[in-house]
DSSP file (Angstrom, degrees, kcal/mol; ACC not computed):
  #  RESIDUE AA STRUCTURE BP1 BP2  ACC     N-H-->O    O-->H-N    N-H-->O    O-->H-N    TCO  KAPPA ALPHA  PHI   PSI    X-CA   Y-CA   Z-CA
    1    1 A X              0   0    0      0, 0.0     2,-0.1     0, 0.0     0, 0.0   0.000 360.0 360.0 360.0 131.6    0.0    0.0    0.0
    2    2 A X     >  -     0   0    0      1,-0.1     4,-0.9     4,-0.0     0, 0.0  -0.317 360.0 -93.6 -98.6-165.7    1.7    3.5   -0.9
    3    3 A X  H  > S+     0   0    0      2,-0.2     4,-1.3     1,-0.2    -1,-0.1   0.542 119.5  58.8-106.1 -18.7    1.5    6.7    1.2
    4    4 A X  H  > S+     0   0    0      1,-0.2     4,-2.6     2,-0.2     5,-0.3   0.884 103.7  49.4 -73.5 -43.3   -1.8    8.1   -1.1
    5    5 A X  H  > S+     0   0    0      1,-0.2     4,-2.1     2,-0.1     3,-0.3   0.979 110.7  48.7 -67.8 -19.1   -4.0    5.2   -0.4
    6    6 A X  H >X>S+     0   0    0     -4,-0.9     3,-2.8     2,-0.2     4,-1.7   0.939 114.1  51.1 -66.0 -76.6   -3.2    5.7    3.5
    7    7 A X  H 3<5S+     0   0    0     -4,-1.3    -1,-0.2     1,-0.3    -2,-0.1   0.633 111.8  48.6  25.7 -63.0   -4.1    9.4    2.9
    8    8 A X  H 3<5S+     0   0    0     -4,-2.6    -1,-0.3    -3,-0.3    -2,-0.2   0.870 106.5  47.1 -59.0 -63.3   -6.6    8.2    1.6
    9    9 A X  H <X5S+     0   0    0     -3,-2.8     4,-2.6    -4,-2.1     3,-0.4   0.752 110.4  56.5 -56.7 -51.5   -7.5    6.0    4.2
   10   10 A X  H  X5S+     0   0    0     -4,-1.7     4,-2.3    -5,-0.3     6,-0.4   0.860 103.3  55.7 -61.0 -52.9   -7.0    8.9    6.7
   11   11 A X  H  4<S+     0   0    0     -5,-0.6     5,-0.4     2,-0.2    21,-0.3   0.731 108.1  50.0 -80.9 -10.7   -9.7   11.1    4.8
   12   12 A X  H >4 S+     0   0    0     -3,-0.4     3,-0.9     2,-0.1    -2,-0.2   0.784 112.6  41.4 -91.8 -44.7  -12.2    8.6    5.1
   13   13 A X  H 3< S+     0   0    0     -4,-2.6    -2,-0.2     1,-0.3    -3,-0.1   0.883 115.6  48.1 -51.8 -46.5  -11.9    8.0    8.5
   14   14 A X  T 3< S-     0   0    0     -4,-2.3    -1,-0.3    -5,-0.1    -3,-0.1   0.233 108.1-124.6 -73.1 -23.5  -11.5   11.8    9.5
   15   15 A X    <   +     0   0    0     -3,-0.9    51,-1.8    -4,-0.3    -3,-0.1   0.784  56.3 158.0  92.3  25.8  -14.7   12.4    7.1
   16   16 A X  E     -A   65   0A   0     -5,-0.4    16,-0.9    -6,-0.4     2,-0.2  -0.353  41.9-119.9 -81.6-168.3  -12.6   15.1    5.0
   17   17 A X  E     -AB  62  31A   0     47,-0.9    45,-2.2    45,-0.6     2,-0.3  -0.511  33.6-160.1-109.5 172.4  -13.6   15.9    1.5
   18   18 A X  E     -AB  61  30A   0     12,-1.8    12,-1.4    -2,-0.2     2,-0.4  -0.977  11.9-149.1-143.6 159.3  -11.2   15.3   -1.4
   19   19 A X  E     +     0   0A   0     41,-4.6     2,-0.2    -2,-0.3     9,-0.2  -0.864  22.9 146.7-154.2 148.5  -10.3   16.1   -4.9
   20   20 A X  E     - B   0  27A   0      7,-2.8     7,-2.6    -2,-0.4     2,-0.4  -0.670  44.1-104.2-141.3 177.2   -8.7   14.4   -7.8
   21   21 A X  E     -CB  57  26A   0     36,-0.6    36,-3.3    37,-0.5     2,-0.3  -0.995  29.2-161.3-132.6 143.6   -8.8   14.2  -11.6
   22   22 A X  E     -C   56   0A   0      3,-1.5     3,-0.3    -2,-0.4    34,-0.1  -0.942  69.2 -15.8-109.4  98.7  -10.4   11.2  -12.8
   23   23 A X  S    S-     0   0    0     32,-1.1     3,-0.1    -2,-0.3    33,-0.1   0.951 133.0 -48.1  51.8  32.3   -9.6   10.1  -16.7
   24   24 A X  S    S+     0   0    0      1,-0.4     2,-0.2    31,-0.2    -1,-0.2   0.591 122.1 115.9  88.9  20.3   -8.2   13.3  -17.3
   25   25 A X        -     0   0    0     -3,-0.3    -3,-1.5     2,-0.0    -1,-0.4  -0.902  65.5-110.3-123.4 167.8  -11.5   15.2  -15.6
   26   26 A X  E     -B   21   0A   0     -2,-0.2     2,-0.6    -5,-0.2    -5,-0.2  -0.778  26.8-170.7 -89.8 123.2  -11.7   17.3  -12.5
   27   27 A X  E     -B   20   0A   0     -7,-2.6    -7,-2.8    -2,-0.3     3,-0.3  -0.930  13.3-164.3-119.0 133.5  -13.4   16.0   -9.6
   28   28 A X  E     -     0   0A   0     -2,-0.6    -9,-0.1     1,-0.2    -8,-0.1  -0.326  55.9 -21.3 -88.2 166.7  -14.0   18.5   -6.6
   29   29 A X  E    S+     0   0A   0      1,-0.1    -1,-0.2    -2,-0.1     2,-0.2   0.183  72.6 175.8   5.8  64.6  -14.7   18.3   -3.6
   30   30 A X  E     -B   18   0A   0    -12,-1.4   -12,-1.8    -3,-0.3     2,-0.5  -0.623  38.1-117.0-109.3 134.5  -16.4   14.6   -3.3
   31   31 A X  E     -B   17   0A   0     -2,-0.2    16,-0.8   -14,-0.2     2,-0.5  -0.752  30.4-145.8 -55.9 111.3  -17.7   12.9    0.1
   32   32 A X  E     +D   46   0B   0    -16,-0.9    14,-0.3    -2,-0.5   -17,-0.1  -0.937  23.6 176.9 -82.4 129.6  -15.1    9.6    0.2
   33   33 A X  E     -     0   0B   0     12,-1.4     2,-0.3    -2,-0.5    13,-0.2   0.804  59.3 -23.2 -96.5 -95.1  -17.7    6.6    1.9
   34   34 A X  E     -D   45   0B   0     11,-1.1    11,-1.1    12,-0.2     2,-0.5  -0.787  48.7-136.4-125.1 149.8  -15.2    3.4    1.8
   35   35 A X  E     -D   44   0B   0     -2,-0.3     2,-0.3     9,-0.2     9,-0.2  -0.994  30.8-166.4-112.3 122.1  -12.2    2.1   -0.2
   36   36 A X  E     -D   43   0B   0      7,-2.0     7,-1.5    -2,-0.5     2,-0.5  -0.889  12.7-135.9-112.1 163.5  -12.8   -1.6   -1.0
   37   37 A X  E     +D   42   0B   0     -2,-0.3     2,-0.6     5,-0.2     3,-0.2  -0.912  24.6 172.7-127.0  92.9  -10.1   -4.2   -2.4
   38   38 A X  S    S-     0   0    0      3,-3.0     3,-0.5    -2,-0.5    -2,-0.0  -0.748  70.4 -31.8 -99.7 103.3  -11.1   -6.5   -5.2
   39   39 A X  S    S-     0   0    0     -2,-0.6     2,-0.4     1,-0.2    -1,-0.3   0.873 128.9 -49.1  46.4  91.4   -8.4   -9.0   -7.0
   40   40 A X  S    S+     0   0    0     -3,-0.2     2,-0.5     1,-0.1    -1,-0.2   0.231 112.4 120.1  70.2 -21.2   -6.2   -6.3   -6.2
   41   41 A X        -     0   0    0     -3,-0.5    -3,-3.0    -2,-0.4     2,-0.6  -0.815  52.3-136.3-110.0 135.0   -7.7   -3.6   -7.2
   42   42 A X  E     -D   37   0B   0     -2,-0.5    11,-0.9    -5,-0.2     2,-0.3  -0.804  18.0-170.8-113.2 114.9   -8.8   -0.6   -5.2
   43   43 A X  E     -DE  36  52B   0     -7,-1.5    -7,-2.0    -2,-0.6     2,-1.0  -0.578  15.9-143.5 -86.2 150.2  -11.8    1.0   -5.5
   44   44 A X  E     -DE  35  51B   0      7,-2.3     7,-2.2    -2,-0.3     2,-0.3  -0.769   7.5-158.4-106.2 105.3  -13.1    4.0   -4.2
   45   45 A X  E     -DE  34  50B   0    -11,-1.1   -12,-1.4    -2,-1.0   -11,-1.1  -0.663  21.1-179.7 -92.5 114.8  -16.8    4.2   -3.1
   46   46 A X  E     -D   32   0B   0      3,-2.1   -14,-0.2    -2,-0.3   -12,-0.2  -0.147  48.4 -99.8-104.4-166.4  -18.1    8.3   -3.0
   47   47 A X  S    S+     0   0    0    -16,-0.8     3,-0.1    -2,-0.1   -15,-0.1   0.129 122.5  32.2-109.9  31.2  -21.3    9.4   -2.1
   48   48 A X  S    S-     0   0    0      1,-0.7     2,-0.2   -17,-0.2    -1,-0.1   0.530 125.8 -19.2-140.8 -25.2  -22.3    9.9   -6.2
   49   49 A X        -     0   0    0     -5,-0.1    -3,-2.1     2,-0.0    -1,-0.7  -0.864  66.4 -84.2-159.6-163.0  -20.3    6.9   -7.8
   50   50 A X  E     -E   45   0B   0     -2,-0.2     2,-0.3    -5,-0.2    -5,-0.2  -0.969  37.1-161.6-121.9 114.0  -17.4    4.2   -7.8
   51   51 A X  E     -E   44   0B   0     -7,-2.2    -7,-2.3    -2,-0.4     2,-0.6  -0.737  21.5-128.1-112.1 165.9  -13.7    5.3   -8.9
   52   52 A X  E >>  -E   43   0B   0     -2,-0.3     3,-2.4    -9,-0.2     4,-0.8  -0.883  21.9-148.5 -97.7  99.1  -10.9    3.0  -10.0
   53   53 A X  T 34 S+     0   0    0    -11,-0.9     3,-0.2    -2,-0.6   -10,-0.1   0.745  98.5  61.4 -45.2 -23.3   -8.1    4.2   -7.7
   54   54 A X  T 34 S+     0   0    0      1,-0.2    -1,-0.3   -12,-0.1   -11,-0.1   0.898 101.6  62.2 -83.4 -33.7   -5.4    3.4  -10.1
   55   55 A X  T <4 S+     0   0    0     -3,-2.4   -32,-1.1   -33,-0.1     2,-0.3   0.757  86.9 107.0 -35.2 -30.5   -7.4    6.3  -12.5
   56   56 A X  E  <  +C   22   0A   0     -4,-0.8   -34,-0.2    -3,-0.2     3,-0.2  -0.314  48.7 174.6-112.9 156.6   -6.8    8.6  -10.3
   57   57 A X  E     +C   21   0A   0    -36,-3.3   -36,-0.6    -2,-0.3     3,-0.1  -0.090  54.6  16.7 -94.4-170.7   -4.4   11.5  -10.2
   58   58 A X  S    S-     0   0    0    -38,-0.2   -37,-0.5     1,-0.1    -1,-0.2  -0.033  77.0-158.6  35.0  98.2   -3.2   14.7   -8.1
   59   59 A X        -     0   0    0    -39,-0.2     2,-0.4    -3,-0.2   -39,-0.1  -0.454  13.6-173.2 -35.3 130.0   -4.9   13.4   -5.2
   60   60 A X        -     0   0    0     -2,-0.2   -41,-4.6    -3,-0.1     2,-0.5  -0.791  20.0-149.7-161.5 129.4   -5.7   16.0   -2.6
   61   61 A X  E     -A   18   0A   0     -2,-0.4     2,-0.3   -43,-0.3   -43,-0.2  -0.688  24.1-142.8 -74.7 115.8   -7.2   15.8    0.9
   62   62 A X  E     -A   17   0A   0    -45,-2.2   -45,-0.6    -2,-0.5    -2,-0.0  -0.824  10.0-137.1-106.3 151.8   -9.2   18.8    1.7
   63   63 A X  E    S+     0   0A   0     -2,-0.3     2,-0.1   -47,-0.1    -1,-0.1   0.390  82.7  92.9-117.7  -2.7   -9.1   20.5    5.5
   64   64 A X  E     -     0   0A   0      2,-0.0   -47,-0.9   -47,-0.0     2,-0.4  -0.721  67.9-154.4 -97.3 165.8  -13.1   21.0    5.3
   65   65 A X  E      A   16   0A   0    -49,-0.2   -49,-0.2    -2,-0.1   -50,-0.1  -0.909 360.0 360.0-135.4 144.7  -15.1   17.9    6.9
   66   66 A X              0   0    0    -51,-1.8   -51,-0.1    -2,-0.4    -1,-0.1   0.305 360.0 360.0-109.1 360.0  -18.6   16.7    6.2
């Protein structure tokens, strides 16, 4: 596991918001719910859809909390 998905990990637990680019789109400020781990692969379950963690990009943990 590298130092984003703990981050990661961190910002769900801690109930911050996040934002990332997804397949070369922007996504703001999204609720992260759960990261689950299927054959290897980690997805990330929000409160509007399901990303493929390895899609995602410029990763950023945001200091406001829902």
């Amino acid at each position: 596991m590298n130092i984003e998905l703990r981050f990661l990990e961190k910002a769900i637990e801690d109930k911050n918001y996040i934002s990332f680019f997804y397949e070369n789109k922007s996504i703001k400020k999204i609720k992260p719910l759960k990261l689950i781990v299927k054959e290897d692969l980690y997805f990330l379950h929000t409160q509007d859809k399901v990303f493929e963690y390895k899609k995602i990009t410029k990763l950023q943990i945001l200091k406001e909390r829902f």
